[in-house]
BASEFI-394197 format. One record per residue (C-alpha): residue number from 1; residue in three letters; x, y, z negated. Coordinates in steps of 0.02 Angstrom, whole numbers, plus 50000, padded with zeros to 5 digits. Example, Ala and Ser with C-alpha at 12.3 -4.5 7.8 and 13.67 -1.06 7.14 Angstrom:
residues 2
REC semi voro east north up
REC 1 ALA 50615 49775 49610
REC 2 SER 50684 49947 49643
***
This chain:
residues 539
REC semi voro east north up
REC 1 UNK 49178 55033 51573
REC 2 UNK 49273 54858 51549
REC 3 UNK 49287 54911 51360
REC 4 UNK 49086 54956 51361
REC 5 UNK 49070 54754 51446
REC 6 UNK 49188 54667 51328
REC 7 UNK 49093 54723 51190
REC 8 UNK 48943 54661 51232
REC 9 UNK 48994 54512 51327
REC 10 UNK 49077 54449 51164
REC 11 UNK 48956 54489 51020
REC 12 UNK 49009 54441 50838
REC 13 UNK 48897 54272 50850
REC 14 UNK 49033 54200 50957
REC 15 UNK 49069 54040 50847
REC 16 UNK 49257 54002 50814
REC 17 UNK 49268 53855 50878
REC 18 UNK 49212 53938 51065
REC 19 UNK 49373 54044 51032
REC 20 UNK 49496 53897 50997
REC 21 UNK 49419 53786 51129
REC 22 UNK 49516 53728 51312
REC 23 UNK 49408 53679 51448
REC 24 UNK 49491 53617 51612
REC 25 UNK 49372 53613 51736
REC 26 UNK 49433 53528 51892
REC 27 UNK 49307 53550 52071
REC 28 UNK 49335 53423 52208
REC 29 UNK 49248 53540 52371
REC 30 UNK 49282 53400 52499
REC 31 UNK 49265 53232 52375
REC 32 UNK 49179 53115 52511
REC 33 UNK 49267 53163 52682
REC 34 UNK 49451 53140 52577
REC 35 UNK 49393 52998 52518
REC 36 UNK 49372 52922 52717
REC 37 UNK 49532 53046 52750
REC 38 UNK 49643 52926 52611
REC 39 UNK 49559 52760 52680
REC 40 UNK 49601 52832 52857
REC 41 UNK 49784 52890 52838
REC 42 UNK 49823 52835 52674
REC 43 UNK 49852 52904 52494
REC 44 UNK 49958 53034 52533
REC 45 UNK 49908 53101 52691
REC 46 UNK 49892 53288 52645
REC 47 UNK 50058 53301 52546
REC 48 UNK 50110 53200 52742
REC 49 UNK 50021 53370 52844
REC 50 UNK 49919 53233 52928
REC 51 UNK 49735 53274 52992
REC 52 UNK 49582 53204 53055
REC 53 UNK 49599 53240 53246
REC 54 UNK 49442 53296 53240
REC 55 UNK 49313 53353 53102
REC 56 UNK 49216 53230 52987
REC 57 UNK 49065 53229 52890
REC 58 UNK 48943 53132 52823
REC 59 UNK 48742 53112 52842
REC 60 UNK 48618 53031 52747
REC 61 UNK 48431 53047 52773
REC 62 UNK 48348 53184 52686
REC 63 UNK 48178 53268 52731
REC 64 UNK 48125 53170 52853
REC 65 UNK 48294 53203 52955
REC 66 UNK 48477 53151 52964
REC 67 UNK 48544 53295 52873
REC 68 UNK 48742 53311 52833
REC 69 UNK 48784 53288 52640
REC 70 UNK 48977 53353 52656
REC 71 UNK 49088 53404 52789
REC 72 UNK 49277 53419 52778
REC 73 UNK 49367 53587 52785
REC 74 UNK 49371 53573 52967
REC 75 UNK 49187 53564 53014
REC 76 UNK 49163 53696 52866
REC 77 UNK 49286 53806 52959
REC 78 UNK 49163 53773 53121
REC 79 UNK 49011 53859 53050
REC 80 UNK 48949 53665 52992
REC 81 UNK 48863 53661 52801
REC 82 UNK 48819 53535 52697
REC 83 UNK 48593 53520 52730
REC 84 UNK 48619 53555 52917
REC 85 UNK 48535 53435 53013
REC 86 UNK 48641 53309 53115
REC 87 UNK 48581 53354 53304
REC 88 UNK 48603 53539 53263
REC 89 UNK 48780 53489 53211
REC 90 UNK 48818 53385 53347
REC 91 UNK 48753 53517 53463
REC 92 UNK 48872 53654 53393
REC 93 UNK 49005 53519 53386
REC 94 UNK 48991 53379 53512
REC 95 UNK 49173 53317 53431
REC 96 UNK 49108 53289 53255
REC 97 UNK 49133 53125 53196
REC 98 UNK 48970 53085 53082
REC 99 UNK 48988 52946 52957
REC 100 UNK 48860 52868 52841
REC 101 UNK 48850 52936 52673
REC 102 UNK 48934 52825 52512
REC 103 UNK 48866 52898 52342
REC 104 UNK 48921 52727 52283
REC 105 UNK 49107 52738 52351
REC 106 UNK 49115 52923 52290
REC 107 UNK 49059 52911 52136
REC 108 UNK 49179 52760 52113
REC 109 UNK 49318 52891 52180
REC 110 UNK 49257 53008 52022
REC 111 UNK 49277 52854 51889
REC 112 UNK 49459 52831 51948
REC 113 UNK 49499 53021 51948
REC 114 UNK 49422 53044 51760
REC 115 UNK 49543 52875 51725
REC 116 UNK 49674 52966 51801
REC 117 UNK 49633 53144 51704
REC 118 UNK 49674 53027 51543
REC 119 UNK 49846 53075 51535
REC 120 UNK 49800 53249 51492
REC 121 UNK 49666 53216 51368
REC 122 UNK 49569 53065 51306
REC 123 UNK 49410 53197 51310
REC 124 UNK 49368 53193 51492
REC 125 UNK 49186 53195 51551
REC 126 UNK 49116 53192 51747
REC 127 UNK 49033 53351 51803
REC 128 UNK 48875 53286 51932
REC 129 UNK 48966 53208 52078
REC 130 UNK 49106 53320 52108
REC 131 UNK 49211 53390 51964
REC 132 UNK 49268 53342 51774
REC 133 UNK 49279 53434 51627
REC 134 UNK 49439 53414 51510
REC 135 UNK 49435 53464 51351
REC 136 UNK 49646 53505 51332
REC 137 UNK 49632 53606 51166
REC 138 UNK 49791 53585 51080
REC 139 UNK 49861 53479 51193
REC 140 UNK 49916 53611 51314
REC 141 UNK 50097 53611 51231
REC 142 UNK 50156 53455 51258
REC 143 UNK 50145 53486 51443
REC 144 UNK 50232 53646 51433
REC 145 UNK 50098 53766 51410
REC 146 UNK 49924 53784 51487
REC 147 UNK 49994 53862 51652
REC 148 UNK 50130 53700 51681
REC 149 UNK 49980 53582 51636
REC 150 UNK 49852 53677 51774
REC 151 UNK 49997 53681 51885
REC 152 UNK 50038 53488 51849
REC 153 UNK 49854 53424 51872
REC 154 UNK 49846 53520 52050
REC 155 UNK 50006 53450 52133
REC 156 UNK 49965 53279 52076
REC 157 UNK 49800 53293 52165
REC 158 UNK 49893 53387 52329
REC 159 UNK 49981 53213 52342
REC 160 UNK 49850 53122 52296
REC 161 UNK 49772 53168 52450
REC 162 UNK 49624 53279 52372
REC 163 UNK 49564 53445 52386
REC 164 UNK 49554 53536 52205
REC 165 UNK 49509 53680 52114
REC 166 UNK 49555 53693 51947
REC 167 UNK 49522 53838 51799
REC 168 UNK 49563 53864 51608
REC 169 UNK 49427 53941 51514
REC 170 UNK 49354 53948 51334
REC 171 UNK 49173 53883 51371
REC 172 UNK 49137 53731 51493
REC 173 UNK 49018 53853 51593
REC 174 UNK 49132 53980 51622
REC 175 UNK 49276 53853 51690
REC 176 UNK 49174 53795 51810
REC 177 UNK 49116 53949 51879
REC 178 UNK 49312 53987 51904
REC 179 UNK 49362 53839 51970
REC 180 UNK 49219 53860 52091
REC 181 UNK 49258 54055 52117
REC 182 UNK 49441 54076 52090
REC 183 UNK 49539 53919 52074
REC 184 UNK 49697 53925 51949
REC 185 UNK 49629 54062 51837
REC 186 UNK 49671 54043 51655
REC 187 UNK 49559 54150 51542
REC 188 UNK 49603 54189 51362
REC 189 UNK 49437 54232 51260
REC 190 UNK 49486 54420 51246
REC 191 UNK 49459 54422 51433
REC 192 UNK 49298 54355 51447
REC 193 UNK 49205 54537 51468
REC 194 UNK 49336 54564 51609
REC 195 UNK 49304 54401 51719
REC 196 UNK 49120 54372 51680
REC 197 UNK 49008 54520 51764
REC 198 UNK 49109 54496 51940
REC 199 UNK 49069 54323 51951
REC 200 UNK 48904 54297 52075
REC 201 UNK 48752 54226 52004
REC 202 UNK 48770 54052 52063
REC 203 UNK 48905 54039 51971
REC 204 UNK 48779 54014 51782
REC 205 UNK 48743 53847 51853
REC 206 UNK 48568 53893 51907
REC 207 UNK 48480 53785 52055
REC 208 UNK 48474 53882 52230
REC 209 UNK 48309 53938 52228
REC 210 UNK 48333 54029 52066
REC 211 UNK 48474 54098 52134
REC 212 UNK 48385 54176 52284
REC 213 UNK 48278 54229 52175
REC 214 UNK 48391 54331 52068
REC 215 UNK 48457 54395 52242
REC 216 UNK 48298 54452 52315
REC 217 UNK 48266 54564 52172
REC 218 UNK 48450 54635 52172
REC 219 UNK 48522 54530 52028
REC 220 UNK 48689 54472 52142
REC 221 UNK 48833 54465 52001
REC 222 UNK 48809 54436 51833
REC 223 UNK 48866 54606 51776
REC 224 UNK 48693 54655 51825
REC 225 UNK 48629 54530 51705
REC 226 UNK 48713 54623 51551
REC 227 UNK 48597 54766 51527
REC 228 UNK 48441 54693 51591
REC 229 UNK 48318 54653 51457
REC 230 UNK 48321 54459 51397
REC 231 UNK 48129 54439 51379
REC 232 UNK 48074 54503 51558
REC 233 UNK 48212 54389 51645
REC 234 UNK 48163 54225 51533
REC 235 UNK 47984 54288 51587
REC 236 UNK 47996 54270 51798
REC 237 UNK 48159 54173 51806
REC 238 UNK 48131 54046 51641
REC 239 UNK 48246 54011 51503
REC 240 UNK 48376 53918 51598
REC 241 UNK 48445 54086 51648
REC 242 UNK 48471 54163 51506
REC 243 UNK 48534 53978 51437
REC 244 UNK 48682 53972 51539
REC 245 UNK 48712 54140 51533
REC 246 UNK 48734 54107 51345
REC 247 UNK 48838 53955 51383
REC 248 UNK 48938 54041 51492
REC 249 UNK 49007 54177 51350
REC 250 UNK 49015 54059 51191
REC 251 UNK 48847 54103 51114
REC 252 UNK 48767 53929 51166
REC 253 UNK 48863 53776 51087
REC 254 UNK 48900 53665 51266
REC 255 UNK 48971 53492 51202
REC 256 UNK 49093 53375 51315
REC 257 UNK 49031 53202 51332
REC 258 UNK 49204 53095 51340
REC 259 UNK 49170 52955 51481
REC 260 UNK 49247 52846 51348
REC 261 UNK 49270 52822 51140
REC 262 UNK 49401 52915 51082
REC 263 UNK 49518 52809 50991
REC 264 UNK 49570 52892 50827
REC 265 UNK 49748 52829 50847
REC 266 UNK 49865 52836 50976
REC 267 UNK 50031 52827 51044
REC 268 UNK 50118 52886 51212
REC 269 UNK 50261 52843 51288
REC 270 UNK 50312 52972 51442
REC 271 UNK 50447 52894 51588
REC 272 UNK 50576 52961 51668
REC 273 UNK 50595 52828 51769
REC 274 UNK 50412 52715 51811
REC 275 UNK 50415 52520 51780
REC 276 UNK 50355 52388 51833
REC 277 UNK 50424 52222 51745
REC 278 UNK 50326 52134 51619
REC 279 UNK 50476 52143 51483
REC 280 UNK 50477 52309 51499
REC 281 UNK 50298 52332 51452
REC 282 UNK 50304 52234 51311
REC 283 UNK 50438 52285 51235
REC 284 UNK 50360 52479 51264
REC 285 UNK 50204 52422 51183
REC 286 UNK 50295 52345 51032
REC 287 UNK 50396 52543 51004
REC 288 UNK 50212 52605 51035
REC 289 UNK 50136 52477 50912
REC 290 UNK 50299 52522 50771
REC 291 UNK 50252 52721 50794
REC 292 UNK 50071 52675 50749
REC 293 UNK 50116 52579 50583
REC 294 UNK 50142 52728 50467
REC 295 UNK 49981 52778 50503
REC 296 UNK 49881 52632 50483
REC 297 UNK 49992 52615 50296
REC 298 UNK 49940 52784 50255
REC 299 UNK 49762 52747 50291
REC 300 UNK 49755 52580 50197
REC 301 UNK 49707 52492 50370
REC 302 UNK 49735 52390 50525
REC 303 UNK 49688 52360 50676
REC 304 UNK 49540 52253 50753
REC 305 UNK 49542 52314 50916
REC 306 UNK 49687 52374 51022
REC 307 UNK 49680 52475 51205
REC 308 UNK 49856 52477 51312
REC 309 UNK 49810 52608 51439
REC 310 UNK 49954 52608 51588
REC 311 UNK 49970 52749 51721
REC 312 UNK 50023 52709 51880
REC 313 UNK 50099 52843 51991
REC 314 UNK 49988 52857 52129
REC 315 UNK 49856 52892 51993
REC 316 UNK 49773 52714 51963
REC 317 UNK 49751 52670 51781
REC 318 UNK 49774 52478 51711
REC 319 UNK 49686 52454 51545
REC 320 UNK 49748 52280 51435
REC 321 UNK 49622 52261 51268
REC 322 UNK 49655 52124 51118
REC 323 UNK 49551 52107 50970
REC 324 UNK 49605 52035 50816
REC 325 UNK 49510 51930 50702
REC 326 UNK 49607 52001 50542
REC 327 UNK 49650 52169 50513
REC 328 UNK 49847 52188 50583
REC 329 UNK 49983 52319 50588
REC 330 UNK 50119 52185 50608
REC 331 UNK 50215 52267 50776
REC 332 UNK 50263 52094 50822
REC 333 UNK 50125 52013 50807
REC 334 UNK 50051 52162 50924
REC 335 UNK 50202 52108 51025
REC 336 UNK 50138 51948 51067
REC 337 UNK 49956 51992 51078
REC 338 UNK 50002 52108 51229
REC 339 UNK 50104 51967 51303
REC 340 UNK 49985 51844 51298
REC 341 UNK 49867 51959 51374
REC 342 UNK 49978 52031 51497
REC 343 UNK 50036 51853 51540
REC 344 UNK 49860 51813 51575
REC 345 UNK 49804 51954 51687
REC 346 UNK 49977 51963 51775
REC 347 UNK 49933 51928 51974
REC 348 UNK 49763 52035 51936
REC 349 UNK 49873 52198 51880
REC 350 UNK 49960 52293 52024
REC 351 UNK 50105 52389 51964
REC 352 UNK 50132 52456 52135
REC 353 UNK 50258 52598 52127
REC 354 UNK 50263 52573 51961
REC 355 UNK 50181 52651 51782
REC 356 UNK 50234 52829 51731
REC 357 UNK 50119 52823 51554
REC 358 UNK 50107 52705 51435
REC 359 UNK 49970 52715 51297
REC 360 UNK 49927 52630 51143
REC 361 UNK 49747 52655 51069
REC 362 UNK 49667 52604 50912
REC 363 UNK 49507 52571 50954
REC 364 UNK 49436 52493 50816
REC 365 UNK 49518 52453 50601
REC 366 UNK 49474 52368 50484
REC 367 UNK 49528 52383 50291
REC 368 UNK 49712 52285 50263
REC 369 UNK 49711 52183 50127
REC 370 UNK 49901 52102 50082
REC 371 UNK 49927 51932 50001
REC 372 UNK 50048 51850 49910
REC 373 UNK 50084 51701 50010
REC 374 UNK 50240 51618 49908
REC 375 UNK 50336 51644 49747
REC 376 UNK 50477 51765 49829
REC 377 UNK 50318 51879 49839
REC 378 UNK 50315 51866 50027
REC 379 UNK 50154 51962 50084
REC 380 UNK 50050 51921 50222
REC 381 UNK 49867 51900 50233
REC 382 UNK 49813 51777 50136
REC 383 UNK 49752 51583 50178
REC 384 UNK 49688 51563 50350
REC 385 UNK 49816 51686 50439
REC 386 UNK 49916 51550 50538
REC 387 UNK 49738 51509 50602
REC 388 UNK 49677 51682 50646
REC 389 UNK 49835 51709 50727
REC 390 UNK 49807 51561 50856
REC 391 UNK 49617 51615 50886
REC 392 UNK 49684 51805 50923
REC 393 UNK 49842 51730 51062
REC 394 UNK 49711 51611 51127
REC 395 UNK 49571 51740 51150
REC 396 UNK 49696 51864 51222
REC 397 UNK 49753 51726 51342
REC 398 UNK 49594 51649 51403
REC 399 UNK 49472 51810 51337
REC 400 UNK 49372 51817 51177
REC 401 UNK 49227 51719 51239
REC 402 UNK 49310 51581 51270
REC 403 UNK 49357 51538 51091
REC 404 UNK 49220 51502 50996
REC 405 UNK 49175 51450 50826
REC 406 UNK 49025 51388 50734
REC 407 UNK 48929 51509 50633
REC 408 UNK 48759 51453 50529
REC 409 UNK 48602 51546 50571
REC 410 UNK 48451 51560 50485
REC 411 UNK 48346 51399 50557
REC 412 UNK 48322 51229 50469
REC 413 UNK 48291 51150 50673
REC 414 UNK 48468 51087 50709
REC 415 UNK 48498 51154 50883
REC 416 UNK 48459 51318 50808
REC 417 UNK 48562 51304 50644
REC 418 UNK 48718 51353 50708
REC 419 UNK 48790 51474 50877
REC 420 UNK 48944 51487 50954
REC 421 UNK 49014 51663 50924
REC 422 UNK 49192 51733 50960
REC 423 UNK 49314 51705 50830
REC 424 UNK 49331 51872 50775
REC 425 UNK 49155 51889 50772
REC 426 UNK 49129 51766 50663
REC 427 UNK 49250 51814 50527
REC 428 UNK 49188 52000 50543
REC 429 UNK 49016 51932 50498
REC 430 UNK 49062 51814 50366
REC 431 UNK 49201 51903 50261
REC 432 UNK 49319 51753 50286
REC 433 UNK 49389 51616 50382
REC 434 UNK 49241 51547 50484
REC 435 UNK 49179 51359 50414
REC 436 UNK 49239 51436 50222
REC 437 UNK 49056 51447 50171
REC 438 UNK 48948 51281 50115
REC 439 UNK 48813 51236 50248
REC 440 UNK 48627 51250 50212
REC 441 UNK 48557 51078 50212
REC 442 UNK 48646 50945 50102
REC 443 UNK 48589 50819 50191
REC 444 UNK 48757 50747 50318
REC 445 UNK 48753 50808 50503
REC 446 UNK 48831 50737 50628
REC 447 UNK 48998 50808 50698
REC 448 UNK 48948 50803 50890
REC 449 UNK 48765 50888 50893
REC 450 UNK 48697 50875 51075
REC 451 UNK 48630 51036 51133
REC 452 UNK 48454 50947 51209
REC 453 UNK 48394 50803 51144
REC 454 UNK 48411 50661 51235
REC 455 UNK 48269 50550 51259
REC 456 UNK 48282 50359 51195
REC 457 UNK 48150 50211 51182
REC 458 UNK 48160 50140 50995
REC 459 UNK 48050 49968 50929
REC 460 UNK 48008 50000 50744
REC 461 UNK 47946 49853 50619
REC 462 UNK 47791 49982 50572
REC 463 UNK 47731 50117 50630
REC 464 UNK 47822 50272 50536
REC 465 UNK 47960 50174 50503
REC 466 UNK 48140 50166 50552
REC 467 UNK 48201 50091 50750
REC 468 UNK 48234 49916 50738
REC 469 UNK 48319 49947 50911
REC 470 UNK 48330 50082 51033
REC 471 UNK 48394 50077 51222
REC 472 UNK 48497 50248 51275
REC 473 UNK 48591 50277 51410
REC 474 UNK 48541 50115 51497
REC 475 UNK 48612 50012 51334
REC 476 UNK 48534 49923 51210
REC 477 UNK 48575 49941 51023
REC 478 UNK 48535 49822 50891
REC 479 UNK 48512 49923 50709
REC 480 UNK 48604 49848 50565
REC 481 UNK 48539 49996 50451
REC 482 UNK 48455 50157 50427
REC 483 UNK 48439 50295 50323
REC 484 UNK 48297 50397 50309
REC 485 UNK 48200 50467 50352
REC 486 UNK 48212 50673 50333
REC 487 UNK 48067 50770 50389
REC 488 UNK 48105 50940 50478
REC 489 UNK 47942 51034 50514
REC 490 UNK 47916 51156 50649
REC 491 UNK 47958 51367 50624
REC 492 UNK 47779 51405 50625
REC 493 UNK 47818 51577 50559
REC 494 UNK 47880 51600 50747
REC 495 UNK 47777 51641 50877
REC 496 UNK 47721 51502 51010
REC 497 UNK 47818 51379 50887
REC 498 UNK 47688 51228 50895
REC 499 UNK 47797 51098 50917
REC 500 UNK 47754 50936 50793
REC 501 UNK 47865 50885 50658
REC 502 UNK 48029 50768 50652
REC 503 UNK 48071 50604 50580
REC 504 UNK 48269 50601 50548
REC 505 UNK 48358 50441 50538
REC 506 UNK 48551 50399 50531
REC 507 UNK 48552 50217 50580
REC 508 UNK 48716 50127 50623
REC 509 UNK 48711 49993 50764
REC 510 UNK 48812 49803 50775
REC 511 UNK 48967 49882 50837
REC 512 UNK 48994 50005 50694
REC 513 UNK 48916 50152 50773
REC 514 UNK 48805 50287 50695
REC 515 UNK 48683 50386 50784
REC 516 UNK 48567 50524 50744
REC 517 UNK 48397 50507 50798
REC 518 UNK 48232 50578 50768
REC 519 UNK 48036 50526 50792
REC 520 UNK 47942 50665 50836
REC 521 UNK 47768 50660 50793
REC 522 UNK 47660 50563 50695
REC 523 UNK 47564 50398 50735
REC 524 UNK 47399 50494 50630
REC 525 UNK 47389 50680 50665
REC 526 UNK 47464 50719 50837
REC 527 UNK 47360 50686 50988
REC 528 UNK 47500 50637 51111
REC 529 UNK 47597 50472 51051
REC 530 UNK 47762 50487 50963
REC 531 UNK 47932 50508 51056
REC 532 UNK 48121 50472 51004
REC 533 UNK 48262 50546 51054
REC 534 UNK 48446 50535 51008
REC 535 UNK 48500 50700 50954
REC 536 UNK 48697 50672 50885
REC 537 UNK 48819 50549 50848
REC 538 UNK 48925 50523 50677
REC 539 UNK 49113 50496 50658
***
């Protein structure tokens, strides 16, 4: 009879890659009330045999009622459910300590454990509100095998204070059934027609009422789903059924959604001992950043972007990111990035007992291009590195939107002319060293452009002519000469852009000082009357 299943369980469509795939599906049955359990008694309080003297759960209002939304294993043990309404459980257990329900504080619980799952696999994805998905495939073996790595992931949450259940399977459907129905399995895809048809219904994933459904009419375990005809069931129970049924056994492609990109390149450093020390991290992330220099040769590239992932041992996860504004492979100059950045965020990291896992990801390249910088045919990267390499220890010490650069837009209105983009940004978008290009007016600018316009009151010999004097900023200036003027015109092409046109001058006053300023309007065609305003000042 278990021959008779396999063989129909896995059909020849079953797609390769469903045979070669790892799932690690990991089910947290008591996520919320562990959660006030480790802000009760601490971190390690189950690995400690402490408990809650009494049971815990927590209500939220559903229905119309204060219903419970989890319970701990206690109040489960009691004959309490998650759905019960609070007064019935406070009548069957006058001792139950009811809390408010946190989906906030929960789901902020889940982040942290997917950061934590990281050290397994970069491919980790949430599952609702109380489980993840791993995808280990062919990473199994550097933990000592699938059963080591399952046994591994399961002590660390013991001592972590949670309650888990953890399976192995081929499909992401079929691990979460058995971590939901027989924690610690590990299910090779030959064994798929053994494990499947005793597994209950509720186990495809299926909401409750289709579940009672199945039940009412006798379809309990999914063995009896095997010879039933697919039409009839998609008929009364909709396609969903037969959908994660298909799921379930391989036939249905099920993709994992990493939480995060998955960085192409990476390096790992495993400790004996955990550290703590700043030295000691950078001089780890400078071996990391050496290990990942072959590879960027080999690939003709370097790296823009750069993620230093560290693992603490109680589980919480420090992330350090630098950017580059020229493609780099240099370890030292890596070196120093990380130190700059490390330097910076040094009170707001918490080493606590220390990091177990350090991790250096390549999050984003760009093509290397080498230089010959001086006649011993030294390489490097060409004019402009000494300056890219300030911008990228700057930006990694204050953060990349704090050094800024100049880059022309596509306006002839001055405030609009130019933005202030990150460094890196800039150079990305212009192919070189930001300011290499020639600007898009000939006329002279002035070096300190004020971001508003600043109003003035200017005497002019005639009408649309140039200030005689002007009085700003509660001083008077007496102009010794002008030039001018230069007529900038309004974006009509934009909508709501009706503003009237500009009358440029550069005039210089009695003391030697030059000044930008502009008429706007005109004496003949504007209704309102003219205005100056001083708009920048020249060296």
């Amino acid at each position: 009879m278990t021959v008779v299943l396999s063989s129909v369980l896995i059909p020849q469509a079953m797609t390769q890659a469903s045979l070669t795939r790892r799932i690690l599906a990991i089910f947290f049955p008591f996520l919320p009330t562990d959660r006030i359990a480790r802000a009760r008694q601490g971190v390690s309080w189950r690995s400690r045999g402490h408990r809650d003297p009494v049971p815990v759960a927590c209500a939220a209002q559903s229905m119309g009622a204060l219903r419970l939304s989890a319970v701990d294993a206690r109040a489960l043990s009691l004959g309490l459910w998650p759905g019960q309404g609070a007064a019935e459980a406070r009548a069957m257990c006058p001792a139950l300590d009811i809390l408010a329900a946190d989906a906030a504080a929960d789901r902020c619980l889940l982040d942290a454990l997917a950061d934590w799952a990281d050290r397994y696999t970069p491919l980790v994805a949430l599952d609702g509100t109380d489980g993840l998905f791993l995808d280990i495939s062919g990473c199994a073996h550097l933990f000592g095998g699938e059963k080591a790595l399952l046994d591994d992931c399961l002590a660390r949450l013991f001592h972590l204070g949670l309650e888990a259940q953890a399976a192995i399977a081929p499909t992401p459907g079929l691990a979460w059934a058995l971590a939901r129905h027989g924690s610690g399995l590990i299910v090779r895809p030959e064994e798929i027609g053994e494990v499947i048809p005793a597994l209950p219904v509720s186990a495809l994933r299926l909401p409750d009422e289709e579940a009672q459904a199945l039940a009412r009419v006798g379809l309990k375990r999914i063995g009896d789903l095997v010879d039933a005809p697919r039409k009839p069931l998609a008929r009364r129970f909709g396609p969903r059924l037969l959908t994660r049924f298909d799921q379930m056994r391989g036939l249905e492609d099920e993709p994992v959604s990493p939480r995060r990109p998955v960085a192409e390149l990476t390096a790992e450093r495993r400790l004996v001992d955990a550290i703590s020390g700043s030295q000691a991290i950078i001089l780890l992330a400078r071996q990391l950043a050496e290990s990942l220099k072959p590879s960027l040769e080999r690939r003709g590239l370097g790296a823009l972007a750069l993620e230093l992932q560290l693992f603490r041992v109680d589980g919480a996860v420090a992330r350090l990111c630098v950017r580059a504004a020229r493609p780099l492979r240099d370890p030292g100059r890596i070196q120093a990035l990380v130190a700059e950045r490390l330097g910076a965020l040094h009170e707001e990291i918490d080493a606590g007992y220390g990091f177990e896992t350090l991790r250096l990801c390549v999050t984003a390249f760009g093509d290397f291009v080498s230089w010959q910088t001086d006649l011993a045919g030294g390489e490097g990267d060409g004019d402009g590195a000494s300056l890219a390499a300030l911008a990228d220890r700057l930006a990694a010490r204050l953060g990349a939107d704090r050094v800024l650069v100049a880059q022309p837009q596509a306006s002839h209105l001055p405030e609009r002319s130019v933005s202030l983009v990150p460094f890196a940004d800039a150079l990305s978008l212009s192919g070189g060293a930001p300011g290499d290009g020639e600007g898009g007016t000939a006329a002279p600018r002035p070096l300190r452009l004020f971001r508003h316009p600043e109003p003035v009151t200017a005497v002019a010999e005639v009408p649309e002519g140039p200030p005689v004097r002007f009085r700003w900023r509660r001083s008077h200036h007496q102009v010794l000469s002008a030039e001018g003027p230069e007529r900038i015109g309004a974006e009509w092409w934009i909508d709501g852009e009706a503003a009237p046109a500009r009358d440029y001058y550069r005039v210089e006053d009695e003391a030697g000082r030059r000044y930008w300023l502009f008429r706007e309007g005109l004496y003949e065609r504007d209704v309102m009357m003219p205005r100056w305003f001083m708009h920048g000042l020249f060296p």
